[in-house]
C-alpha atoms as an extended CHARMM CRD file, in Angstrom:
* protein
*
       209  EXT
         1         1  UNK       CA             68.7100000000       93.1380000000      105.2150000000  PROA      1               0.0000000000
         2         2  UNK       CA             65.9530000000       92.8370000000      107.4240000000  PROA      2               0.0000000000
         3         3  UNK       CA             66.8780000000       89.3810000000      108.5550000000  PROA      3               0.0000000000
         4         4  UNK       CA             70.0980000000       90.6700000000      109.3330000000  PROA      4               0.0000000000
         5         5  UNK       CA             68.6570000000       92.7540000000      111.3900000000  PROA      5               0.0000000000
         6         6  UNK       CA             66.2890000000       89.9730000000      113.0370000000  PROA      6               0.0000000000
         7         7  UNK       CA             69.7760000000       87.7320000000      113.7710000000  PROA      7               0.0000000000
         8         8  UNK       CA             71.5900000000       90.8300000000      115.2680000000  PROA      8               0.0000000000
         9         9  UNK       CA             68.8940000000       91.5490000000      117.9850000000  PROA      9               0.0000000000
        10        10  UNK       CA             68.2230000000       87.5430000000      118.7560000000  PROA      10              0.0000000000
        11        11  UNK       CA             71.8440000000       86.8370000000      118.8470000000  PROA      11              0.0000000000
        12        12  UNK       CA             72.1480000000       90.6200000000      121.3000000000  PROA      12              0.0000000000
        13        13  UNK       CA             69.3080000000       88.9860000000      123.2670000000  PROA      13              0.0000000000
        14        14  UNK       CA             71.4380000000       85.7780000000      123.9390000000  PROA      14              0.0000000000
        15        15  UNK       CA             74.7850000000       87.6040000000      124.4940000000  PROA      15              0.0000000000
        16        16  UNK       CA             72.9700000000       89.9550000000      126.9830000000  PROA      16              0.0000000000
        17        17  UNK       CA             71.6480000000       87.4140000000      129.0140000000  PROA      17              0.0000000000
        18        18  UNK       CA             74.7860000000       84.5890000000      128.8660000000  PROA      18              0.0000000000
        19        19  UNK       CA             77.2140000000       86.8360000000      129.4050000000  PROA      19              0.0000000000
        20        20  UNK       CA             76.4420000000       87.8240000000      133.3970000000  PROA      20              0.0000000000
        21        21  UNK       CA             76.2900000000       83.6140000000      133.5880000000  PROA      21              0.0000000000
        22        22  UNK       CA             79.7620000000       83.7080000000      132.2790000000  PROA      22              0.0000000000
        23        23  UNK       CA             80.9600000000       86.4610000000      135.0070000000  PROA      23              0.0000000000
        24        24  UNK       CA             79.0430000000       86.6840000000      138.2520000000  PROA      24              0.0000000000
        25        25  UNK       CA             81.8110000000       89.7630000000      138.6710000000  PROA      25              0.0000000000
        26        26  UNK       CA             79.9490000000       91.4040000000      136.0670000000  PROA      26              0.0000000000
        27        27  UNK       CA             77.1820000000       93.7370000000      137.0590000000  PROA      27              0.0000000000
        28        28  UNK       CA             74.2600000000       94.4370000000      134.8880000000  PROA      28              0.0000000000
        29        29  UNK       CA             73.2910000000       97.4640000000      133.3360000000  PROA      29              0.0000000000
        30        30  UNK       CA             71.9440000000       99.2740000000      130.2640000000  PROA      30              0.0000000000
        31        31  UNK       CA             74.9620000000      100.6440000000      128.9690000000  PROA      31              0.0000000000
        32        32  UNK       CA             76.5170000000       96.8170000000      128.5530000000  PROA      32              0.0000000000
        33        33  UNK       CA             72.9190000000       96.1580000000      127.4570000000  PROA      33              0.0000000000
        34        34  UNK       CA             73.4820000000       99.2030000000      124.4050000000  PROA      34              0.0000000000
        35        35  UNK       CA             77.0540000000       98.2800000000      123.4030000000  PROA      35              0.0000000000
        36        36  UNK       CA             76.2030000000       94.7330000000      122.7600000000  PROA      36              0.0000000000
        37        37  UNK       CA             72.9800000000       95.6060000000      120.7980000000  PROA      37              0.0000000000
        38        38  UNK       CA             74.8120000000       98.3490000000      118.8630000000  PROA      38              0.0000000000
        39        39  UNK       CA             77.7810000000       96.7500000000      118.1490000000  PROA      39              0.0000000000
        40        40  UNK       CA             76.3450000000       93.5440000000      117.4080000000  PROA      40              0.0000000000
        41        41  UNK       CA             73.7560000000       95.6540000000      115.0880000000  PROA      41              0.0000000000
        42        42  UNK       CA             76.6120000000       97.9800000000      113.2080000000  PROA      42              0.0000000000
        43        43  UNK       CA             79.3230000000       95.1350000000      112.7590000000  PROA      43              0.0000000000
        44        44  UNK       CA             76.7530000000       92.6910000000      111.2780000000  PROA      44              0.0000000000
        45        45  UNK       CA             75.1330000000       95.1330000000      109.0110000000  PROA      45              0.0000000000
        46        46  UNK       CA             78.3080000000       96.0330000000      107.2600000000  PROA      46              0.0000000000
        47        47  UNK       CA             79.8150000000       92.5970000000      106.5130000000  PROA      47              0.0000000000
        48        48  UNK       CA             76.2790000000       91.7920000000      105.1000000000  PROA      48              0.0000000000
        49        49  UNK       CA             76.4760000000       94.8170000000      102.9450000000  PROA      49              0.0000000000
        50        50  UNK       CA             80.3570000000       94.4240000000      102.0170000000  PROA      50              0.0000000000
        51        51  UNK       CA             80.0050000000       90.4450000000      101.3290000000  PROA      51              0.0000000000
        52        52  UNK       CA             76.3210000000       89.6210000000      101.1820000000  PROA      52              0.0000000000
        53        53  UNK       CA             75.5950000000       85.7860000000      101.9000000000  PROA      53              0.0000000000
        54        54  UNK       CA             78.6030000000       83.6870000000      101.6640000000  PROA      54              0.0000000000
        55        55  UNK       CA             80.8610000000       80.7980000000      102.7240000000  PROA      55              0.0000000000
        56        56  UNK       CA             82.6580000000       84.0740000000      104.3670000000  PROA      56              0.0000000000
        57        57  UNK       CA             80.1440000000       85.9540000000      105.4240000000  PROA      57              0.0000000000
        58        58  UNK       CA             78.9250000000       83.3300000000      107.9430000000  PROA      58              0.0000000000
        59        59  UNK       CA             82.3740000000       82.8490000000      109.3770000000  PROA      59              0.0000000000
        60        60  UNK       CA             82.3710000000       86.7030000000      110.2610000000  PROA      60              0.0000000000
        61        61  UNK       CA             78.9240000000       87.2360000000      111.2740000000  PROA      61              0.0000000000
        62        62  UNK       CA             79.0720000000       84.2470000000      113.7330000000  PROA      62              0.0000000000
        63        63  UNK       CA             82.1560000000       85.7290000000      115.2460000000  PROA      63              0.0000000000
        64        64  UNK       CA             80.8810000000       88.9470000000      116.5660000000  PROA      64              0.0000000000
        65        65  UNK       CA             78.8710000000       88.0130000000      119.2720000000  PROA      65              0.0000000000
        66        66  UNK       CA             81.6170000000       85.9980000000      120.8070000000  PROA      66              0.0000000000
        67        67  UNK       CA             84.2930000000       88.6700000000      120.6160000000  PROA      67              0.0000000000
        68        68  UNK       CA             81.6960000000       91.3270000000      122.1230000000  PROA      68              0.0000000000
        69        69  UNK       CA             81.1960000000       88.9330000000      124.6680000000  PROA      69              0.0000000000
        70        70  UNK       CA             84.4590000000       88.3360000000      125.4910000000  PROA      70              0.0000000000
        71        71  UNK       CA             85.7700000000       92.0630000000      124.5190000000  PROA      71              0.0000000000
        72        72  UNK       CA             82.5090000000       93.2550000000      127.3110000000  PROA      72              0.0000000000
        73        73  UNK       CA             84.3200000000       90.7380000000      130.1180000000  PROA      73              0.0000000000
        74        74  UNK       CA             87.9010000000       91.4490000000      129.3740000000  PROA      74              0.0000000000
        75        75  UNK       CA             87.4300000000       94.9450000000      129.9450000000  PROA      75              0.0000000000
        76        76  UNK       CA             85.9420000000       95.0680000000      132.9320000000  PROA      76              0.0000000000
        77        77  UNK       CA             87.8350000000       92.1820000000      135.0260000000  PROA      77              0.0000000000
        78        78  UNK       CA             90.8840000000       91.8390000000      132.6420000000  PROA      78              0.0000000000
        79        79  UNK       CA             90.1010000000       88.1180000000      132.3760000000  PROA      79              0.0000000000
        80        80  UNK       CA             89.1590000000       85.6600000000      129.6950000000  PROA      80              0.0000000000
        81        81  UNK       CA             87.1450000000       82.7690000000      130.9460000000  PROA      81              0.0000000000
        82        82  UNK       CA             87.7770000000       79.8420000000      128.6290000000  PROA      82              0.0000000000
        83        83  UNK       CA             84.4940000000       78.7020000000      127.6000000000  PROA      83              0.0000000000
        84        84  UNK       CA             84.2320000000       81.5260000000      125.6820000000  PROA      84              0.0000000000
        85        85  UNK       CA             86.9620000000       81.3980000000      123.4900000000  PROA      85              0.0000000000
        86        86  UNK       CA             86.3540000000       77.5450000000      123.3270000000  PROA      86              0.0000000000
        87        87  UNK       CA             82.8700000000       78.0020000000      122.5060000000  PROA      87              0.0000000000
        88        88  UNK       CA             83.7670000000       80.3880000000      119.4480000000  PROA      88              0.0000000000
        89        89  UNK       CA             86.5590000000       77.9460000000      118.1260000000  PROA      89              0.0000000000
        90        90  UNK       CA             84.1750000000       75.1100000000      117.9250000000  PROA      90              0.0000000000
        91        91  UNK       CA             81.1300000000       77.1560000000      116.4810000000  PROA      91              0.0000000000
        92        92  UNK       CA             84.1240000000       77.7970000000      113.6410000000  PROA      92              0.0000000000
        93        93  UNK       CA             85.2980000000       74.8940000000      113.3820000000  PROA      93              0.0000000000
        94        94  UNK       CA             82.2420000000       73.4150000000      112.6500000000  PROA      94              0.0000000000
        95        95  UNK       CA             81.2870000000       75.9860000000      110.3280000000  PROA      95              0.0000000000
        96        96  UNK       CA             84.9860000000       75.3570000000      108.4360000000  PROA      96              0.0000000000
        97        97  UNK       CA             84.1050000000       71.8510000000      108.1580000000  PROA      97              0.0000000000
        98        98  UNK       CA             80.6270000000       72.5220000000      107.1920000000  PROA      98              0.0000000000
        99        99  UNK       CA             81.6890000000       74.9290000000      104.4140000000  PROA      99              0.0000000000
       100       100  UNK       CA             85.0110000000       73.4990000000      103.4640000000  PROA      100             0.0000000000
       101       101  UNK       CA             83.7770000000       72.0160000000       99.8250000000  PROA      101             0.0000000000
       102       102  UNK       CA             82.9500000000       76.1520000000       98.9880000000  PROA      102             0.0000000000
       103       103  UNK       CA             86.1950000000       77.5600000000      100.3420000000  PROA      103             0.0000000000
       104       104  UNK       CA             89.2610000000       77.4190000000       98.3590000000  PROA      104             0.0000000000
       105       105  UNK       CA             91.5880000000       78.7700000000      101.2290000000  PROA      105             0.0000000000
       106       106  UNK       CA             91.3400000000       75.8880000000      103.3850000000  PROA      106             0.0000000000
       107       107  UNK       CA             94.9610000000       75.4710000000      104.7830000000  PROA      107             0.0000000000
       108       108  UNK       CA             94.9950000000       79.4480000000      105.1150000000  PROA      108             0.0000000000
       109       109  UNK       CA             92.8250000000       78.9430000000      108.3090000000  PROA      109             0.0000000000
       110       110  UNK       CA             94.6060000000       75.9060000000      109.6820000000  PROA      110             0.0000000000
       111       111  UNK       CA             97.9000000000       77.4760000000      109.0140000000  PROA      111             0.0000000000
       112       112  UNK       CA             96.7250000000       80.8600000000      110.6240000000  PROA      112             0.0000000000
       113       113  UNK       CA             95.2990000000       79.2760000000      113.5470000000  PROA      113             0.0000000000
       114       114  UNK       CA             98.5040000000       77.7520000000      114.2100000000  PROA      114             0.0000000000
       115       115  UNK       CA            100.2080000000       81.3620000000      114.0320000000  PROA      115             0.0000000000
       116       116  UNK       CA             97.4250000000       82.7580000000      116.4390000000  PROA      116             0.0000000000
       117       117  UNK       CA             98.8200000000       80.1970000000      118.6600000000  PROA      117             0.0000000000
       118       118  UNK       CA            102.5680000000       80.5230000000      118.2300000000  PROA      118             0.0000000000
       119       119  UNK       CA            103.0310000000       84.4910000000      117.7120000000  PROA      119             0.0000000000
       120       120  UNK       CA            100.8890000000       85.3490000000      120.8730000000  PROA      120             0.0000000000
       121       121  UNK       CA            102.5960000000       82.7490000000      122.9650000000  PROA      121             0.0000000000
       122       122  UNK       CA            105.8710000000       84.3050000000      122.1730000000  PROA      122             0.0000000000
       123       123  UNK       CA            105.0830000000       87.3970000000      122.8150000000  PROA      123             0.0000000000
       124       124  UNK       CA            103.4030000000       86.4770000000      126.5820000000  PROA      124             0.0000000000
       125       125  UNK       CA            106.2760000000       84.3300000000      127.1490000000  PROA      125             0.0000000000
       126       126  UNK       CA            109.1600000000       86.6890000000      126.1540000000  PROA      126             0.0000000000
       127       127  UNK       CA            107.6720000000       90.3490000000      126.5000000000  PROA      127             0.0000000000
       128       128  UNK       CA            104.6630000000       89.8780000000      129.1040000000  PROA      128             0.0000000000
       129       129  UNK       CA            102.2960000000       91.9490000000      126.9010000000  PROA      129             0.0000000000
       130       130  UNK       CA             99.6450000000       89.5260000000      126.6580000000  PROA      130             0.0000000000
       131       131  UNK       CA             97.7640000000       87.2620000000      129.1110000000  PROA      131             0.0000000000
       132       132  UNK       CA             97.1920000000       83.3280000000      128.1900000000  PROA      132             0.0000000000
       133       133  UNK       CA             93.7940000000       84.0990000000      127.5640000000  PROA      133             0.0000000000
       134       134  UNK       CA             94.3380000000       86.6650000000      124.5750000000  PROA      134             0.0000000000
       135       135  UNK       CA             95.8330000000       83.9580000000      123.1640000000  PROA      135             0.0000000000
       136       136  UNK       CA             93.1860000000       81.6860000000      122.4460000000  PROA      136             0.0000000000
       137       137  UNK       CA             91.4520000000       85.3500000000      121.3000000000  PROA      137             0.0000000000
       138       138  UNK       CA             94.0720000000       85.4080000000      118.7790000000  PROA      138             0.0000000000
       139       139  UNK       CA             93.5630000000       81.4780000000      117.6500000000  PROA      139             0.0000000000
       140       140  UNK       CA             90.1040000000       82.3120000000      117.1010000000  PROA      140             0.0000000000
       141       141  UNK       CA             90.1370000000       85.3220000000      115.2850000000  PROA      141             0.0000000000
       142       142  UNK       CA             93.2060000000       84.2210000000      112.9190000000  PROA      142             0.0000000000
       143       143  UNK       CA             91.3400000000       80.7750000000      112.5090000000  PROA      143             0.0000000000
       144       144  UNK       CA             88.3430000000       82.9810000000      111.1450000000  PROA      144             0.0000000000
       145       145  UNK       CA             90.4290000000       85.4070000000      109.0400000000  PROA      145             0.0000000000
       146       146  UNK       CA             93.3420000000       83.2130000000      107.1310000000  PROA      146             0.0000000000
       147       147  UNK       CA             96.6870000000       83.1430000000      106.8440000000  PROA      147             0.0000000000
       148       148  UNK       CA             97.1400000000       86.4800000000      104.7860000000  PROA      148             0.0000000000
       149       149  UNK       CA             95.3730000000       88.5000000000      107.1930000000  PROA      149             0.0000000000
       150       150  UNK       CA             97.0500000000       87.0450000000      110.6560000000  PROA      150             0.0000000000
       151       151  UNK       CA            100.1230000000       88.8310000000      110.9430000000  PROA      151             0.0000000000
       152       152  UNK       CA             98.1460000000       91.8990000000      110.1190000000  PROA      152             0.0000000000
       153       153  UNK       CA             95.6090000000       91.2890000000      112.8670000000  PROA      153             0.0000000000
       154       154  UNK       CA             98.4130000000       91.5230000000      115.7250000000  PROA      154             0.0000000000
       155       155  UNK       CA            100.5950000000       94.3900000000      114.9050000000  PROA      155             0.0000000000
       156       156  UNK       CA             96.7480000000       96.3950000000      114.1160000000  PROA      156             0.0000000000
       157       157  UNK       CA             95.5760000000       94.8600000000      117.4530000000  PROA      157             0.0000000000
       158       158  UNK       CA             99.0110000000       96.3650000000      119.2690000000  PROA      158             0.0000000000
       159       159  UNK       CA             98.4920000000      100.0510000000      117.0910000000  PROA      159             0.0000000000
       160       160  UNK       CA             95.2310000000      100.2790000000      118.5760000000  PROA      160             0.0000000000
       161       161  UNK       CA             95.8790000000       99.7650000000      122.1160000000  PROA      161             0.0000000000
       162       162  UNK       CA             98.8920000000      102.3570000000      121.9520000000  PROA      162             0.0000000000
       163       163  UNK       CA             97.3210000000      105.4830000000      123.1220000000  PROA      163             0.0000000000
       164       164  UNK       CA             95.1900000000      103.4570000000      125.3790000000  PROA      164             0.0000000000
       165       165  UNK       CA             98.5680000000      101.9270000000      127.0700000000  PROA      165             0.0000000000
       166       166  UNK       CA             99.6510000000      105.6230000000      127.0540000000  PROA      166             0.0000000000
       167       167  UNK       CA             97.1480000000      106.7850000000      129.2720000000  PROA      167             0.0000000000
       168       168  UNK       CA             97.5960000000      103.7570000000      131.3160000000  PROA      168             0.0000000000
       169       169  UNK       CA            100.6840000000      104.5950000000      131.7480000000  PROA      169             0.0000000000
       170       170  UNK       CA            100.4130000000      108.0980000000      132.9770000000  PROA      170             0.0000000000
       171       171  UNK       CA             97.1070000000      108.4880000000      134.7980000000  PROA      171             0.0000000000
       172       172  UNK       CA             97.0200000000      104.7740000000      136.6320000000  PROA      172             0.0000000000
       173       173  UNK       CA             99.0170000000      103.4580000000      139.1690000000  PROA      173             0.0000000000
       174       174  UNK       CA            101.0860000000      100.5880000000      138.7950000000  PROA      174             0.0000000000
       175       175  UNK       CA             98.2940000000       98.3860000000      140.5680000000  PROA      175             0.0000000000
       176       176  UNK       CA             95.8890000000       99.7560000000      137.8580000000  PROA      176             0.0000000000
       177       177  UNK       CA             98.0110000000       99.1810000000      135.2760000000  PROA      177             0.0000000000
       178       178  UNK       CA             96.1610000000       96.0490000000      133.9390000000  PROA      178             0.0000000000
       179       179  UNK       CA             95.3290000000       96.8630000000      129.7350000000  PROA      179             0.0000000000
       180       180  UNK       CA             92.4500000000       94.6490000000      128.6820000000  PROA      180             0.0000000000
       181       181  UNK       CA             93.5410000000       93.5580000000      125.5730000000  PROA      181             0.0000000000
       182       182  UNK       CA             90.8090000000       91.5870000000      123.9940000000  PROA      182             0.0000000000
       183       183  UNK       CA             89.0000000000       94.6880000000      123.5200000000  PROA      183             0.0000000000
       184       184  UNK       CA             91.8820000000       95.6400000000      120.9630000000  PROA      184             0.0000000000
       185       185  UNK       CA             92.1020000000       92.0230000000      119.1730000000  PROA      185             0.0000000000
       186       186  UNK       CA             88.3700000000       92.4980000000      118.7100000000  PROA      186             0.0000000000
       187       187  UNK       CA             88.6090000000       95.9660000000      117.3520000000  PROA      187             0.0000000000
       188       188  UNK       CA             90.9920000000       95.1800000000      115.0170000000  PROA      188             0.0000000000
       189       189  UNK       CA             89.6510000000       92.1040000000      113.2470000000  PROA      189             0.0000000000
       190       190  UNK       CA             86.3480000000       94.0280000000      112.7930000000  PROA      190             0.0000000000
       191       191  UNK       CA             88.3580000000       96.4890000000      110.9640000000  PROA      191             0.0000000000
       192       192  UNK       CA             90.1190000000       93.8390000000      109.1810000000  PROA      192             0.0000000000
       193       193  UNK       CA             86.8200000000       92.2170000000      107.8780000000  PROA      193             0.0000000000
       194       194  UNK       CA             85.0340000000       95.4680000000      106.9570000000  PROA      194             0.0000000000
       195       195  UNK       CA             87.8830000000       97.1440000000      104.9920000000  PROA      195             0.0000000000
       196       196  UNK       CA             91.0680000000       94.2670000000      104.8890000000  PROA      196             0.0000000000
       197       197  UNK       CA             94.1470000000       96.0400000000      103.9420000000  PROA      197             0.0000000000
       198       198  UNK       CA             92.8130000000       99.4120000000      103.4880000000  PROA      198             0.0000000000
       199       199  UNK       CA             93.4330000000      101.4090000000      107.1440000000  PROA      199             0.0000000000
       200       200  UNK       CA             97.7740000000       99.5400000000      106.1570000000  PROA      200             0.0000000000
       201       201  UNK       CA             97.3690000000      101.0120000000      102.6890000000  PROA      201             0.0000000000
       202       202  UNK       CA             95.8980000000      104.4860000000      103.9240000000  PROA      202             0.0000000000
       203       203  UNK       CA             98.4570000000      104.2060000000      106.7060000000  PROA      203             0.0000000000
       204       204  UNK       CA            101.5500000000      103.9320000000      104.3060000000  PROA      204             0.0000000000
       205       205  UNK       CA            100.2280000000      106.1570000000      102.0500000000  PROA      205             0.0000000000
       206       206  UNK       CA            100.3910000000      108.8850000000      104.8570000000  PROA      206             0.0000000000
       207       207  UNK       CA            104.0090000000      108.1730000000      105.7500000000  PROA      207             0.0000000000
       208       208  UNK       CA            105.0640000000      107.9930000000      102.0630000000  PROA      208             0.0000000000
       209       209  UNK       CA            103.4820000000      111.1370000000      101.8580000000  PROA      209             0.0000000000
């Protein structure tokens, strides 16, 4: 546990530093400085207790700096600069490749990267909910998740940003009306690693009841 905790305050050190290179717009202070170290701390701690050290494991705790990182910037500029994403999806990659002899659900990532890619874009395209840049958000996080856990990741990532929408919607004005959605993505495939299906299963079992 303790190097978990090591990697969580070096990799909070890094993140803290690159991320006002990655948005001059961004102005530093300690409360950026406390989310990333607490989040970083919390989200890493749990996946180490709920899968140890793993094929898995690495995939997820290598993805949560980048989605703080990019969660931090969407919501205060609504924008997604591209080396970000990028920089994830090739930190993966190489990972996949790297660990592709121990994982037996090889085509689930390939085959949910390419719905992180397709579903989004649809949905920008045809509805206007989501910017080109939560796309590649979505590729990334479905490429790190699989297949059976894409689908899932969307409609939790849309469920979670309802009642922020809602109060967009009544206290902002329409030039305000901007909903940083990365945040959301982020939120809901650190849900999705720390307890997969059970928020759906508690979910249903509240409406069945």
């Amino acid at each position: 546990m303790i190097y978990i905790v090591l990697i969580s305050i070096i990799t909070s050190y890094i993140c803290n530093k690159k991320i006002y290179k990655i948005c001059d717009e961004l102005n530093q202070n300690k409360l950026n400085t406390i989310i990333i170290y607490t989040l970083n701390l919390l989200s890493m701690s749990l996946i180490y207790y709920k899968y140890g050290v793993n094929a898995e494991s690495i995939k997820y705790l290598s993805l949560i700096p980048f989605i703080i990182v990019i969660s931090i910037i969407d919501y205060h500029t609504t924008y997604i600069y591209d080396i970000t994403v990028l920089s994830g999806i090739i930190i993966q990659g190489g990972i996949f490749l790297i660990t592709i002899k121990y994982d037996v659900n090889t085509m689930s990532h390939i085959i949910a990267l390419l719905i992180g890619l397709i579903v989004p874009y649809i949905l920008a395209t045809t509805t206007k909910s989501l910017g080109q840049g939560d796309i590649g958000v979505y590729c990334l996080c479905c490429f790190v998740l699989g297949h059976n856990y894409s689908m899932y990741l969307i409609a939790l990532s849309f469920i979670l940003a309802c009642p922020y929408s809602i109060y967009i919607l009544l206290y902002k004005s329409n030039k305000e009306r901007k909903i940083p959605f990365a945040p959301f993505i982020s939120l809901a495939t650190i849900t999705i690693i720390i307890t997969n299906y059970d928020i759906l299963n508690l979910y249903f079992g509240i409406i069945s009841k």
